[in-house]
Structure formats: C-alpha cells, structure tokens
C-alpha positions in Angstrom: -12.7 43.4 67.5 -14.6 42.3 64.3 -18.1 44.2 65.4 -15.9 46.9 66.3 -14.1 47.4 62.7 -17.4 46.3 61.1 -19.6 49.3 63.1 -16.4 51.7 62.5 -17.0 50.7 58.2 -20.8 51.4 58.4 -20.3 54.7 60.3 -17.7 55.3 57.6 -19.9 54.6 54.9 -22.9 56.4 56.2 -20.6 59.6 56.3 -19.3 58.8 52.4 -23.1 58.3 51.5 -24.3 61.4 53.1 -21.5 63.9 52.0 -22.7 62.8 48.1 -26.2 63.3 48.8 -27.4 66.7 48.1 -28.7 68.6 51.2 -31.6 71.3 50.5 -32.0 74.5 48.3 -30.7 77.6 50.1 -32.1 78.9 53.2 -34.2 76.2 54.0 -33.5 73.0 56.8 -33.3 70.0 55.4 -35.2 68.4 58.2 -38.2 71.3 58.0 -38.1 70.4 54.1 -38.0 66.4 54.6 -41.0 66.7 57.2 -43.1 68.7 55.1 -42.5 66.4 52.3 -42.8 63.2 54.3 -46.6 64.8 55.7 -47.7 65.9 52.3 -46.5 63.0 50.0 -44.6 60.6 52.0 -44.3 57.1 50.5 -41.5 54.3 50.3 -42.1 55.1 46.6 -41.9 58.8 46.2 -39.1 60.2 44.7 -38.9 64.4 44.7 -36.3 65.8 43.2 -35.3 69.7 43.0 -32.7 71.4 40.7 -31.4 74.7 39.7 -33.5 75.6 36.6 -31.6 76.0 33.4 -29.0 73.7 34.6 -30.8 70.7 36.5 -28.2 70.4 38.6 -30.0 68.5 41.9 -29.6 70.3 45.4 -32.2 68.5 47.1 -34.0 64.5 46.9 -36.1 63.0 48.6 -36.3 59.3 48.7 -33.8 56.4 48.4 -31.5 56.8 45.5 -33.0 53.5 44.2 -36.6 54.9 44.3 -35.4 57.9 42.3 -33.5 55.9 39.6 -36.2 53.7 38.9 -37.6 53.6 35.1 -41.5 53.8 35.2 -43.8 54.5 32.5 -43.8 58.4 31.6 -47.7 58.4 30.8 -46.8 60.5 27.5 -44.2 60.5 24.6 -41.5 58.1 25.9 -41.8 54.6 27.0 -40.1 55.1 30.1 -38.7 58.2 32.2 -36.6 58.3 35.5 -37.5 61.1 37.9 -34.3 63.0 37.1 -34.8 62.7 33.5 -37.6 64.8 34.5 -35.8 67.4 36.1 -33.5 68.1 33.9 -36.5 68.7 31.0 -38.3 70.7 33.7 -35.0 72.6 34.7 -34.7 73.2 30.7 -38.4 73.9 29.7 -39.8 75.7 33.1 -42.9 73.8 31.8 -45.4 72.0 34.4 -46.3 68.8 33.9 -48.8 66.4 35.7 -49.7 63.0 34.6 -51.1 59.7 35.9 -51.2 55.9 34.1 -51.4 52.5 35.2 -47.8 51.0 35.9 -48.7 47.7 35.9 -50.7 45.6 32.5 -53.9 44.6 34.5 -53.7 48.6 36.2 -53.5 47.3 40.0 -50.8 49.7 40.2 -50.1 53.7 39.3 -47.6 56.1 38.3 -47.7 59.7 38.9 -45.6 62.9 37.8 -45.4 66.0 39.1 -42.8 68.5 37.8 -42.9 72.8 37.8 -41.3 75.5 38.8 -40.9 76.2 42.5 -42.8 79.7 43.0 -39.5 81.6 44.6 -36.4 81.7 42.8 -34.9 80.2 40.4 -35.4 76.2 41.4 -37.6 73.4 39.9 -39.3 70.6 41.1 -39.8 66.9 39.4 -41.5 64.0 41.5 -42.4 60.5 40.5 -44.6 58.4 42.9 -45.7 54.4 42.0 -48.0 52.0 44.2 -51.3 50.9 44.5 -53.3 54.3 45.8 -51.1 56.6 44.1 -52.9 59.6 43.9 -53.0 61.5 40.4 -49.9 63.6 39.7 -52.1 67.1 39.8 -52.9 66.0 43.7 -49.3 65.4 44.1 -48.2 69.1 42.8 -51.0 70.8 45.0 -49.8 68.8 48.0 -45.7 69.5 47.3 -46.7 73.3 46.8 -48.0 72.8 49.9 -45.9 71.1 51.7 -42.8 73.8 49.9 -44.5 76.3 51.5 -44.4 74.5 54.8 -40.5 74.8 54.7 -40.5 78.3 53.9 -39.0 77.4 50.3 -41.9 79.7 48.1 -44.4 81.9 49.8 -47.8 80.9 51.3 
C-alpha cells in the first residue's frame, strides 16, 4: 500500500510540476522544439529561455529549473547574471548579445551567452551554457537559429 500511495504522490507531483512549466511559443510542438534544441545545443548545463519581447514573460525553457536559475559570471558589466535576468533585458532591449569567459579562477571551465530576437514575431531568446567545452556564445546563437528553424519557430 505504501509504494502504492508513494507512486500515486510522484505521479501527482510530476502533473503539479509540469502544469507550471511553460510549454512552447505558439504554433510550434514542444517535442519538435525540445529535439532541435537538444541536437543543436544539448547539454545538462544549457539553459534556453524564450519570452514575449517587451514583457519577458517566459513561454518556453529548456533545461532543469536549477540549470536556468543558476548565477554565473555575465562576462560584461555585472558580476553575476541568471539566464532569465537575461531575458527580461533582451525582451526589453531587442539587443543581441554574445559573450564567452572562463567560469572557473584557473579557466578549466566556461560560460557562454546567447540572447536576440527570434527572426518571426514578436519573441526573444536568452541562453546560458557552463562546462568544460563550452563553445563560445556566437557558436551557440548560430546553432539555436538553427536549431529554431528546425521547429518551424522563424523561417529557414
């Protein structure tokens, strides 16, 4: 009886969990999107987020919310930045931005940002990825324009 109730609470909380997590921009499958996002950029420590320029307000993430929330070091101006932090100024500025730094003192590991518009309609992209080989954050916004594309959110 106890697996029972404790299977029925995880099945539960899986249903909570995924009703609060946003699903994809309109018109596009979530799964096409995820795919195209795992193939192109896909890492336990990538975090894409897009929003609703102007606003910010977040209608699709990839990654874990932990991975999205993380503070790493912006490469410019601030200290620190999370992802969404990074939305939000891209939702507000509709400026690009691409950077790459060392996340780690003796540089074994990387940051990188990508964050721009999303070439149809009125949506933004921001995306943070740390590790060892993480590629630099212009590479990262040629592969997600890519891989948005792919999933039929902005023209080929």
């Amino acid at each position: 009886m106890s697996r029972r109730l404790a299977s029925a609470g995880l099945t539960a909380a899986a249903l909570i969990l995924g009703a609060c997590s946003p699903g994809a921009p309109k018109g596009v499958e979530k799964a096409a999107l995820d795919a195209a996002v795992t193939d192109a950029v896909g890492d336990p420590n990538t975090c894409v987020l897009i929003g609703q320029a102007g606003s910010g307000r977040l209608v699709y993430r990839y990654g874990t919310y932990g991975v999205c929330d993380r503070d790493l070091p912006s490469c410019a101006g601030v200290a620190t930045r999370k992802t969404g932090d990074l939305l939000k100024a891209t939702a507000a500025s509709k400026r690009p931005l691409n950077a790459s730094c060392p996340s780690t003192a003796d540089g074994s590991r990387g940051v990188a940002w990508a964050a721009a518009p999303v070439a149809s309609g009125d949506l933004v992209y921001a995306a943070s990825m740390e590790g060892e080989h993480t590629p630099p954050g212009l590479v990262i916004a040629e592969k997600l324009s890519a891989a948005f594309a792919k999933a039929g959110l902005q023209p080929r």
